[in-house]
VMD Tcl script that draws the C-alpha trace (Angstrom):
set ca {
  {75.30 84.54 130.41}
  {73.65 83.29 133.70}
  {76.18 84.38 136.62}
  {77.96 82.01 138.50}
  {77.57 81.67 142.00}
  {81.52 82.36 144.22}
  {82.75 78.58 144.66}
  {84.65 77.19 147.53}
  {88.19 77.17 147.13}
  {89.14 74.47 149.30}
  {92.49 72.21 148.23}
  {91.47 69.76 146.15}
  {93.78 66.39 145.77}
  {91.98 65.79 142.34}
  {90.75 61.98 141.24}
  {92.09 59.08 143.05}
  {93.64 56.12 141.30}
  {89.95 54.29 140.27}
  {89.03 57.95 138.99}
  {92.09 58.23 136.79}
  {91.59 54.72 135.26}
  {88.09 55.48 134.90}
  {89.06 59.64 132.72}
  {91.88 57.24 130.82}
  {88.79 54.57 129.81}
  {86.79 57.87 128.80}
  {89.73 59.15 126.86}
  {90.21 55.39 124.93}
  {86.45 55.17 124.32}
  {86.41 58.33 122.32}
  {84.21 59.85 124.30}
  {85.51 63.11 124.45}
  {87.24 63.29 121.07}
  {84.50 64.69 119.20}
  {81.80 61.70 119.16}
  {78.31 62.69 120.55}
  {78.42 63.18 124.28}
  {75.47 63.73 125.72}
  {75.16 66.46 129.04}
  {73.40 65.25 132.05}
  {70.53 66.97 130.72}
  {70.61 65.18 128.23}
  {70.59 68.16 125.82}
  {73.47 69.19 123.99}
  {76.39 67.23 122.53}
  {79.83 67.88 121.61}
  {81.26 69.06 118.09}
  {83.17 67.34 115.91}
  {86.96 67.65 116.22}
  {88.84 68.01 112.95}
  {91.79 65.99 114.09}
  {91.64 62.29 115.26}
  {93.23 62.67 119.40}
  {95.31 59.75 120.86}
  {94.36 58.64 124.09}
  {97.39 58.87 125.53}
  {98.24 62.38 126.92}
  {102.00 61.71 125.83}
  {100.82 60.82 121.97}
  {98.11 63.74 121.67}
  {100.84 66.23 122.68}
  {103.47 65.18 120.23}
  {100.78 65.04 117.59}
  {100.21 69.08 118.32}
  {104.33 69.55 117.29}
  {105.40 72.00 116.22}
  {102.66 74.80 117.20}
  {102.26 78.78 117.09}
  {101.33 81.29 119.49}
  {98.67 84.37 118.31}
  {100.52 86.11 120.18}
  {99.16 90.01 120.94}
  {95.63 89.76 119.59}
  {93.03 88.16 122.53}
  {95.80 88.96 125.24}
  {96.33 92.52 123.78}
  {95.02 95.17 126.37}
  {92.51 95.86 126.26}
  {90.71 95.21 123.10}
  {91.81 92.63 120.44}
  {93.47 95.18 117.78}
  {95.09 97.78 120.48}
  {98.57 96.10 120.00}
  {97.96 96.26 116.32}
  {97.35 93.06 115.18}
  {93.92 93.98 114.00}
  {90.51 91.45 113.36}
  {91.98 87.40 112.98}
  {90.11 85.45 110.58}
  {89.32 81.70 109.75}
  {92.23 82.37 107.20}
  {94.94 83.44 109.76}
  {94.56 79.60 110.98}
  {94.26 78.04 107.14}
  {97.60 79.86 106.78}
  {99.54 78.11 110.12}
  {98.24 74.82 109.34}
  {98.74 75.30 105.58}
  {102.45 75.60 106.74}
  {102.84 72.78 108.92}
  {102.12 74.38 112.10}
  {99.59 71.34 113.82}
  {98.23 73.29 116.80}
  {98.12 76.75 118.15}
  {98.09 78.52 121.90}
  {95.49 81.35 121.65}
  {96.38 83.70 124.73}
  {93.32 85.45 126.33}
  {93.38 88.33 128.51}
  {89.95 88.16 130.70}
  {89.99 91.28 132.24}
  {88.74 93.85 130.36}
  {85.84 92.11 129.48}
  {84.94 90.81 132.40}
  {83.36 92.34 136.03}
  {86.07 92.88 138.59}
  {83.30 92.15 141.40}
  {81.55 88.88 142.13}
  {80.04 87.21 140.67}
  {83.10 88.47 138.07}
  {80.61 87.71 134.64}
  {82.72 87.91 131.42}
  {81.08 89.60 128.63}
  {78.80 87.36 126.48}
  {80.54 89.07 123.36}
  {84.20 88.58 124.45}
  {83.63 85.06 125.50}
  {81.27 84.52 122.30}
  {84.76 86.23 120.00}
  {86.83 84.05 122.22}
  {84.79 80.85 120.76}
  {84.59 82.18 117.33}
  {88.84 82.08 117.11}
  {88.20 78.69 118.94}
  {86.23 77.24 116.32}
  {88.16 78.52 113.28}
  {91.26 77.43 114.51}
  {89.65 73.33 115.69}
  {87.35 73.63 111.85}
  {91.20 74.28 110.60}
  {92.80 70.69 111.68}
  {94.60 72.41 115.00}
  {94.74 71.60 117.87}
  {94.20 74.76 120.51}
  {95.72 75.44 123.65}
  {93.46 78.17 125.60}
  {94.34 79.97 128.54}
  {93.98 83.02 131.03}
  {97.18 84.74 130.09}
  {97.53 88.94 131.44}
  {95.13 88.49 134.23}
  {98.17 86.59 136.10}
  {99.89 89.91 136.68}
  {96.80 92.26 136.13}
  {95.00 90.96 139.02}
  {96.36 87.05 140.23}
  {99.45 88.65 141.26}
  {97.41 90.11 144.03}
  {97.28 87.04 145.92}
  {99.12 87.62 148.78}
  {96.83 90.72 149.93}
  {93.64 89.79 148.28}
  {93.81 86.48 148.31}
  {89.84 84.94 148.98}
  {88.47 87.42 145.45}
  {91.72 86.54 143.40}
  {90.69 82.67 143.50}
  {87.08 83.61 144.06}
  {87.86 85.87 140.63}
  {89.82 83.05 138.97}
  {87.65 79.98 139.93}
  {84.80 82.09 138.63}
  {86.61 82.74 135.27}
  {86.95 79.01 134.85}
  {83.86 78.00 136.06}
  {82.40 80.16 132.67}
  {85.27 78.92 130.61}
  {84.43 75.48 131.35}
  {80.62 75.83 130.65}
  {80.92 77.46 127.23}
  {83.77 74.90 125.95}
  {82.14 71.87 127.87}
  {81.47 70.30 124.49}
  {84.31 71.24 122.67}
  {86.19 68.27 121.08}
  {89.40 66.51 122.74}
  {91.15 68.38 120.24}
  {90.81 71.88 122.95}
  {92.83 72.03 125.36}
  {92.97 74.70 128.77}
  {96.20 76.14 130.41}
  {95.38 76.68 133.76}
  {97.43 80.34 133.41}
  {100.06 81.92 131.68}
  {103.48 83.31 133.29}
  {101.69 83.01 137.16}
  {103.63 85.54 139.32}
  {102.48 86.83 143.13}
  {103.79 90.11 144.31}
  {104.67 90.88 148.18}
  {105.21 86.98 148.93}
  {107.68 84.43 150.36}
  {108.90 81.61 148.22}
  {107.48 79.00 150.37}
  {103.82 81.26 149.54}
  {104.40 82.10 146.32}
  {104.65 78.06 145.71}
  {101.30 77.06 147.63}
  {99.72 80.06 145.94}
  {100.51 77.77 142.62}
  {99.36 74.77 143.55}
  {96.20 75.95 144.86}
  {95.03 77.28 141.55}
  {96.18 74.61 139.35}
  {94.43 72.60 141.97}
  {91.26 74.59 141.98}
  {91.20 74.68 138.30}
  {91.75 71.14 138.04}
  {88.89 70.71 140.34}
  {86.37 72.75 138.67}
  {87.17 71.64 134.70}
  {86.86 67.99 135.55}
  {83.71 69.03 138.06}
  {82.29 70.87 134.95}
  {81.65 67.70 132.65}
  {81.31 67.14 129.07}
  {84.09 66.95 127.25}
  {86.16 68.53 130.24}
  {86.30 65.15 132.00}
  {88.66 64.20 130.39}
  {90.52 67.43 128.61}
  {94.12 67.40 128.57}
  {94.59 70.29 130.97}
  {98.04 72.47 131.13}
  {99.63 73.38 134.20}
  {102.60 75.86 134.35}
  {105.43 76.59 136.65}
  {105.92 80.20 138.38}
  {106.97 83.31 135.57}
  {106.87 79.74 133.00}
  {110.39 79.46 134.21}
  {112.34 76.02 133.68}
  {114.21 76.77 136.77}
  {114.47 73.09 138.32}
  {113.35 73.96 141.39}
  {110.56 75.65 140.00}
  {109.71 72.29 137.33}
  {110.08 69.82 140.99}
  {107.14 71.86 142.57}
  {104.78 71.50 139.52}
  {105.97 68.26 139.21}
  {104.83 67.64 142.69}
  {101.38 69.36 142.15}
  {100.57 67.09 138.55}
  {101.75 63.69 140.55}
  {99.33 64.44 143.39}
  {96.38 64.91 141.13}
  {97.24 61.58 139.75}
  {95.24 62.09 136.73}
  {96.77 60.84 132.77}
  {95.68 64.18 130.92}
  {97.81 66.74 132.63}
  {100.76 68.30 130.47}
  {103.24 70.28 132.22}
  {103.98 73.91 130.52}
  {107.17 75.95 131.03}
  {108.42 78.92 128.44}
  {112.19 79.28 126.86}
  {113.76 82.21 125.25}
  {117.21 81.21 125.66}
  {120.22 82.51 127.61}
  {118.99 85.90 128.93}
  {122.53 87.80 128.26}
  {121.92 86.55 124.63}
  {118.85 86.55 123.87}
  {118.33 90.21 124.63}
  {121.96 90.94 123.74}
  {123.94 92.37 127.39}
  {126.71 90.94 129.25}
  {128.81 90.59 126.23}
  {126.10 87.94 124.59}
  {126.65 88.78 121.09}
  {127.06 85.20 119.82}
  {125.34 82.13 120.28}
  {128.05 80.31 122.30}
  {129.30 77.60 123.95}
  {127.38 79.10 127.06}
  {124.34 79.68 125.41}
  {124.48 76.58 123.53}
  {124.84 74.82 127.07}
  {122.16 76.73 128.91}
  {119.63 75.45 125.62}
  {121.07 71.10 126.60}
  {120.59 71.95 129.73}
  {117.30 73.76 129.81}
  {116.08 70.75 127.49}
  {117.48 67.68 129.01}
  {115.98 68.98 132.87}
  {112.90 69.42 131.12}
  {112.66 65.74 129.81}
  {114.18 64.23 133.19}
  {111.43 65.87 135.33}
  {108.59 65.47 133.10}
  {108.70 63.60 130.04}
  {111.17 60.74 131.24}
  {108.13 60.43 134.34}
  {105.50 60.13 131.21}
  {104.59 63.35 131.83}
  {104.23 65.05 128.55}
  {106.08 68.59 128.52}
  {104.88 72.15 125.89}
  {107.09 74.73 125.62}
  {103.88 77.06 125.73}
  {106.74 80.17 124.15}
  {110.02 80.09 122.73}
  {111.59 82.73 120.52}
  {114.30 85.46 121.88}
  {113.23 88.48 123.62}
  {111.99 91.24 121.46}
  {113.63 89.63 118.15}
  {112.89 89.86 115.66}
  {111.54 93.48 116.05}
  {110.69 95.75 112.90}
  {110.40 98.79 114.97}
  {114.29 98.27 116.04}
  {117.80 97.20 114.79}
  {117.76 93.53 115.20}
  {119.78 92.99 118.50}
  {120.97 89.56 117.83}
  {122.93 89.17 114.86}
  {120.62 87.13 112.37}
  {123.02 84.19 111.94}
  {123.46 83.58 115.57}
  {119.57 83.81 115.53}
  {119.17 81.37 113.07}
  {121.82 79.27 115.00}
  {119.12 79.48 118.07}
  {116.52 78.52 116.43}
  {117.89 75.22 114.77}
  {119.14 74.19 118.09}
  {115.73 74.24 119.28}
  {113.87 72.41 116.94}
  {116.49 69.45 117.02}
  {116.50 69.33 120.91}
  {112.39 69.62 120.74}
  {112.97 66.33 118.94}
  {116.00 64.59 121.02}
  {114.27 65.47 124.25}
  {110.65 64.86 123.09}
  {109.17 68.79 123.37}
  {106.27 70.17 121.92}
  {107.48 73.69 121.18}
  {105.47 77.00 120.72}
  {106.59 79.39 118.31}
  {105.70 83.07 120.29}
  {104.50 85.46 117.68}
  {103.35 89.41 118.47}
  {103.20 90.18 115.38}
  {106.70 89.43 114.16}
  {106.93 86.37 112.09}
  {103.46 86.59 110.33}
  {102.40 89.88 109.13}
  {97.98 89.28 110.53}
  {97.24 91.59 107.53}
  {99.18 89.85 104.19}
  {98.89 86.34 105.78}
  {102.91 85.95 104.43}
  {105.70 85.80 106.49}
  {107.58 88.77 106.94}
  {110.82 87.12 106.50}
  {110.19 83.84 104.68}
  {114.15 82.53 104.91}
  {113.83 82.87 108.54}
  {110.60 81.54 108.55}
  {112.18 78.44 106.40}
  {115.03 78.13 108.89}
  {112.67 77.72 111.64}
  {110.44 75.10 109.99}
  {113.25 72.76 108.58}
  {114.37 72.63 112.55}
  {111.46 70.34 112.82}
  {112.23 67.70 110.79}
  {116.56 68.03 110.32}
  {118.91 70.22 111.65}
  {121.29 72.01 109.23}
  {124.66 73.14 109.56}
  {126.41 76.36 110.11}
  {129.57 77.90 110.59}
  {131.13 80.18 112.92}
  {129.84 83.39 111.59}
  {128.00 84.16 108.23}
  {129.67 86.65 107.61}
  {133.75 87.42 106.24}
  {135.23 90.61 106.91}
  {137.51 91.75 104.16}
  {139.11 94.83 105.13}
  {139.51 97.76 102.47}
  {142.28 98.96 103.82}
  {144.97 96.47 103.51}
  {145.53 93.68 101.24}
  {143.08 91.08 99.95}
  {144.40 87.58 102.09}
  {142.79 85.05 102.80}
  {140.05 84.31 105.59}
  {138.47 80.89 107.18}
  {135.71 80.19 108.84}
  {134.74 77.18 111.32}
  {132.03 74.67 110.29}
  {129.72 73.32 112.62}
  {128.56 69.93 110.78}
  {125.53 69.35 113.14}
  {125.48 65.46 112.22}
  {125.70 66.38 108.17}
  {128.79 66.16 105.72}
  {130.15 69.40 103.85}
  {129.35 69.37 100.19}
  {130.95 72.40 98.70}
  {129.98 76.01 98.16}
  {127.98 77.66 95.80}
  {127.51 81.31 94.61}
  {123.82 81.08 93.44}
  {124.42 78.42 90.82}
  {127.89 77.93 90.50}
  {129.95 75.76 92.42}
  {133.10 77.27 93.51}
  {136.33 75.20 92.89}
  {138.22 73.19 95.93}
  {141.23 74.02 96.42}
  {141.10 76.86 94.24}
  {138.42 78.79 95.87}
  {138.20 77.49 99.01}
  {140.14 74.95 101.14}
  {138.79 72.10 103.83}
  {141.33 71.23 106.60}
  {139.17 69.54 109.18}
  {136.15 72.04 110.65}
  {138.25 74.64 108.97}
  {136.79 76.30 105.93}
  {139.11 78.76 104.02}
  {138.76 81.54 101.16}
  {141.20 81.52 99.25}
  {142.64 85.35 98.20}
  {142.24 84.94 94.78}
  {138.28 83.90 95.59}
  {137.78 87.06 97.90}
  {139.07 89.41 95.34}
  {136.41 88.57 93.00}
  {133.75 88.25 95.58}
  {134.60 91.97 96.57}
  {134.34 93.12 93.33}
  {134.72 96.79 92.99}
  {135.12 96.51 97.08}
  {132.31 99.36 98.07}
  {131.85 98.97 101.88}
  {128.92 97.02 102.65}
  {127.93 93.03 101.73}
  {129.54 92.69 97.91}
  {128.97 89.07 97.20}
  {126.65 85.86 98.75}
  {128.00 82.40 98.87}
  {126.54 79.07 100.35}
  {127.63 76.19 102.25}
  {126.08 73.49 101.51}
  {125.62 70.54 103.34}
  {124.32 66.50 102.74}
  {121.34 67.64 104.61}
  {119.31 70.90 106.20}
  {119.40 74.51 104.60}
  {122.32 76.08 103.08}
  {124.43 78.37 105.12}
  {124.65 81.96 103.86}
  {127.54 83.86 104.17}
  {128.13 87.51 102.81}
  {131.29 88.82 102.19}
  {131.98 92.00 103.21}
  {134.15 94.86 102.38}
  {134.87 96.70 105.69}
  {137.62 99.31 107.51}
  {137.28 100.34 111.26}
  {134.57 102.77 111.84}
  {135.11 106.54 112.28}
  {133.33 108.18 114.85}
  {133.35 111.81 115.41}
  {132.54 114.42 118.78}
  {129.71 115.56 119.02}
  {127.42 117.30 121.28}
  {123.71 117.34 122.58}
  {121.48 116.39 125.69}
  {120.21 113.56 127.27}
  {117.25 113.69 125.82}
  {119.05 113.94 122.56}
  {121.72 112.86 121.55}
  {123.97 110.51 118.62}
  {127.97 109.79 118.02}
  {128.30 110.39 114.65}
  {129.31 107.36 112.66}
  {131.30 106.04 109.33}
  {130.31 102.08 109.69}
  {132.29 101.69 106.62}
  {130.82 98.06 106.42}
  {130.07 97.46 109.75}
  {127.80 96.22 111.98}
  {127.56 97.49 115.70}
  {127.45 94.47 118.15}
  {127.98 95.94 121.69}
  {128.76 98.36 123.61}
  {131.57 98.41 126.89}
  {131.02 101.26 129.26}
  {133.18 102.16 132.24}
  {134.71 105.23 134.25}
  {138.22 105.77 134.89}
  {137.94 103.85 138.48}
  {137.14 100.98 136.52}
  {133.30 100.50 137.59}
  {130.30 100.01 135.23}
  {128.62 103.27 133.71}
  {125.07 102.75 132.52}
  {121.70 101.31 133.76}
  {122.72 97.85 133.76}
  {124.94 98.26 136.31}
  {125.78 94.90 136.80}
  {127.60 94.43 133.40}
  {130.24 96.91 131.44}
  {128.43 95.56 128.38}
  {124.82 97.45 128.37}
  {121.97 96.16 126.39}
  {121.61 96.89 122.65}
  {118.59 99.19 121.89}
  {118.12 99.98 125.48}
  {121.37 101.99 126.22}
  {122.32 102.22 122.92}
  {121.41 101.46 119.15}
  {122.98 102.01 115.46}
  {121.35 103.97 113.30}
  {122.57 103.00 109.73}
  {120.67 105.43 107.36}
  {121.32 108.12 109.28}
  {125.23 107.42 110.05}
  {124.83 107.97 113.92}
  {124.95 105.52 116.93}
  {121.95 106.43 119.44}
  {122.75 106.63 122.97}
  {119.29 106.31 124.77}
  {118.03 108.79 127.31}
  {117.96 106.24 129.57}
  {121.60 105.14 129.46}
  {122.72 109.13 129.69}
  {119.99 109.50 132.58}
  {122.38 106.56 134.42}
  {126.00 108.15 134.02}
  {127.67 109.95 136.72}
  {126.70 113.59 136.90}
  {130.18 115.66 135.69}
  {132.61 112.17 135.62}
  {134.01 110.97 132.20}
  {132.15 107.45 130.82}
  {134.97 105.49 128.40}
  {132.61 103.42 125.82}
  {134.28 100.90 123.62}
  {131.73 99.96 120.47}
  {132.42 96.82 119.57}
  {131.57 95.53 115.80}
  {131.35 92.06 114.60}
  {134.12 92.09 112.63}
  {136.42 92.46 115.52}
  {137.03 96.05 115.07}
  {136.78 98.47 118.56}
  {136.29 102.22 118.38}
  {136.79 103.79 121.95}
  {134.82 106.71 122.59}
  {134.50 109.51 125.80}
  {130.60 110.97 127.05}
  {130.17 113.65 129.70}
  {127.40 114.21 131.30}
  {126.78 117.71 132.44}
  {123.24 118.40 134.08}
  {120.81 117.71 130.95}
  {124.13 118.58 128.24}
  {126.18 115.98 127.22}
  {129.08 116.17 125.26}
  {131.37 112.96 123.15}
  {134.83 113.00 121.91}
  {137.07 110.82 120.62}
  {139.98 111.32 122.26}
}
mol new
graphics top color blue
foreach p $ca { graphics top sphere $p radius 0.5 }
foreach p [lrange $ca 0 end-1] q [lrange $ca 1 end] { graphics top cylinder $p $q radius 0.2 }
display resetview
């Protein structure tokens, strides 16, 4: 690969009005949808695309709903298998678009494979692997959404004290981008950068910092020619964040280029006290529920509603599903989530991006580690199915067999009944309807319990006129026993009865009635980083980091809270490195 000489890195105001008009009349002409282009030299032409592109910026990114991130594979660091995702294939993209999925982001980390000196070459073999995924993906029927994704906080966050080689660096990393893909069909599309982030600066620099490299990277595609005249290019806010203030200043950047094919880019994983389960954001509630309208409905009004098309370049909840851990977010709530988004993708006009490590498709079976989610997720895109207020019903051993109700949340459909696998059960025998309510009956719980051995005894469905069936397990539970124990804080577990529980948070204070923990800011510390159930083993983990936090010699009061309502209170002492837990 020939090197490329530093460019300036002037401000550019991108195309006037004519030179819009003129990339639009490209764009409508087919020019740079896969028909033969021809180079100035004359010399080389573009490939075919696989997919037919619409002119219109708006159109061609509602044709690439819903998509799929590779997540952890190009942007792993720093080799394409070190985050275990191993070798993609041409079949890894015959499986997404098997399944509906009609384009794909494919996140590339740069920097490892590149010179971190002018004239900052990228390796002929990376960028010739980074073309091979390309191509399998476009010969596949997706569309492809390529980027510069680590390098924002591996070496762009530098800005602010290296500023002339960061864009120097990044125009350069373009400026080859552009070259090899200059032919690629309509069909390829370039994000300018993922998650863009500046260390040691103001606001007000931190915001020109932004607009000068979507600017410059404007510049230099369109500069480049080919098919990149008129490429539909991304552009994202700072961190991705849909922070209005945040969406204005992009929005101010993409209406002073004045050019058709730019698509605005922002990432959502939901309300943060949820999503990563602290704060007491076990459930997906009215709040969270809000923050999602919200999130959506400022994301239409500053871009779509201006005919400026909007793709959620990453959505999912932070580190969930994870196979490593306990889930964090209880899988109904999740499931909740994640058929709110696909129905507001389609109210507010979103293309969304599914953000995928490795935890939704296993890269070596090509099958989806948990095909019921997987089918939750991909009837969002078309309907939206209703749920209830937990999918789960508590019936404690303990006591008496009465009954229990749950409330439906319709979602736009009609209740039809509920099933246990093929059997309808009988209204007003098994179950009751009084408005949203939806009651069990005693005499149905007893024989869903069965021989009422703690844990999920029975599985029943709500079913509704349209959308997936709501699961919900019924449980056989008493309040958990805990017991003292003793250890270090490098080691050490409450011992734990569940007794057909599951833990959902954890309340930690000292006697004066201030926080204990890391997260100091909350009584109710984050699930798997202060503490974690461990169900095999009959223990709840309290992680070195959590013990680390707490007051050297002063009694921490933790409350665990479980989903079925029940509260065990529990006492840790921290003593130098031991650490000792009662229950009274």
């Amino acid at each position: 690969m020939k090197d490329i000489r530093r460019p300036s890195h002037h401000r550019s105001r991108g195309p006037g009005r004519l030179a819009a008009l003129l990339l639009t009349l490209v764009v409508m002409l087919g020019l740079t949808g896969g028909t033969a282009l021809a180079a100035p030299d004359g010399t080389r032409k573009a490939s075919q695309s696989a997919v037919s592109v619409p002119a219109s910026a708006m159109d061609a990114v509602a044709a690439m709903q819903p998509s799929w991130n590779l997540g952890n594979t190009l942007d792993a660091i720093p080799n394409e298998d070190s985050w275990g995702n191993g070798q993609t294939t041409k079949a890894t993209f015959e499986k997404i678009a098997a399944d509906g999925f009609r384009s794909v982001r494919i996140p590339v980390t740069w920097s490892d494979h590149q010179s971190a000196t002018a004239p900052y070459t990228i390796d002929a073999t990376y960028m010739a692997r980074v073309k091979q995924l390309v191509d399998w993906a476009l010969d596949s029927g997706l569309y492809v959404v390529l980027n510069v994704h680590h390098d924002s906080w591996m070496w762009v966050s530098k800005m602010s004290t290296d500023h002339d080689n960061v864009v120097a660096r990044f125009n350069s990393s373009w400026e080859q981008i552009s070259e090899e893909f200059r032919d690629a069909p309509r069909s390829l599309l370039f994000e300018s950068i993922n998650e863009p982030q500046f260390d040691n600066a103001t606001e007000t620099q931190k915001t020109r910092f932004l607009d000068e490299l979507n600017v410059s990277f404007h510049k230099i595609v369109r500069a480049s020619g080919g098919g990149n005249a008129g490429r539909l290019l991304l552009l994202p806010t700072q961190f991705g964040s849909g922070d209005q203030h945040l969406m204005d200043d992009l929005y101010t950047t993409i209406s002073a280029l004045n050019d058709p094919q730019l698509v605005a880019t922002v990432h959502f994983y939901s309300w943060y006290p949820f999503s990563v389960n602290v704060a007491g954001g076990t459930l997906y509630d009215a709040v969270a529920q809000k923050h999602l309208e919200d999130s959506f409905a400022s994301m239409h009004s500053t871009f779509v509603a201006k005919g400026i098309p909007l793709y959620l370049g990453e959505y999912g909840l932070l580190d969930w599903p994870n196979h490593f851990h306990p889930s964090r977010v209880e899988r109904g709530e999740a499931l909740k989530y994640f058929g709110h988004v696909g129905y507001a993708a389609r109210r507010h006009g979103i293309t969304t991006a599914l953000w995928d490590p490795f935890a939704y498709l296993n890269r070596d079976t090509l099958q989806w580690r948990d095909p019921a989610l997987f089918a939750w997720i991909k009837s969002s895109w078309t309907t939206r199915s209703g749920t209830a207020s937990f999918d789960k019903v508590f019936v404690p051993k303990s006591s008496t067999v009465t009954a229990k109700s749950l409330t439906l949340n319709l979602n736009g459909t009609r209740f039809r009944g509920v099933w246990q696998g093929g059997t309808k059960l009988a209204a007003g025998r098994d179950y009751t309807v009084s408005g949203n309510q939806l009651t069990f009956t005693a005499k149905a719980l007893t024989r869903l319990v069965c021989n009422r051995a703690y844990g999920v005894n029975s599985t029943v469905q709500a079913r509704f006129t349209s959308g997936l069936p709501w699961n919900i397990d019924i449980v056989t539970n008493d309040v958990p026993v805990l017991s003292d124990a003793t250890g270090t804080t490098d080691s050490f577990t409450v011992p734990t009865q569940y007794r057909g529980n599951d833990l959902a948070t954890m309340h930690a204070t000292y006697a004066d009635g201030s926080n204990a923990g890391q997260t100091s800011w909350t009584p109710y510390q984050e699930f798997n980083k202060a503490f974690s159930p461990d169900y095999p083993n009959g223990a709840i983990i309290l992680t070195p980091e959590f013990l680390n936090a707490l007051r050297d010699g002063e009694t921490a009061t933790l409350v665990f809270h479980f989903y079925s309502g029940n509260t065990v209170t529990y006492h840790v002492t921290k003593s130098g490195s031991s650490v000792t837990g009662t229950v009274s």
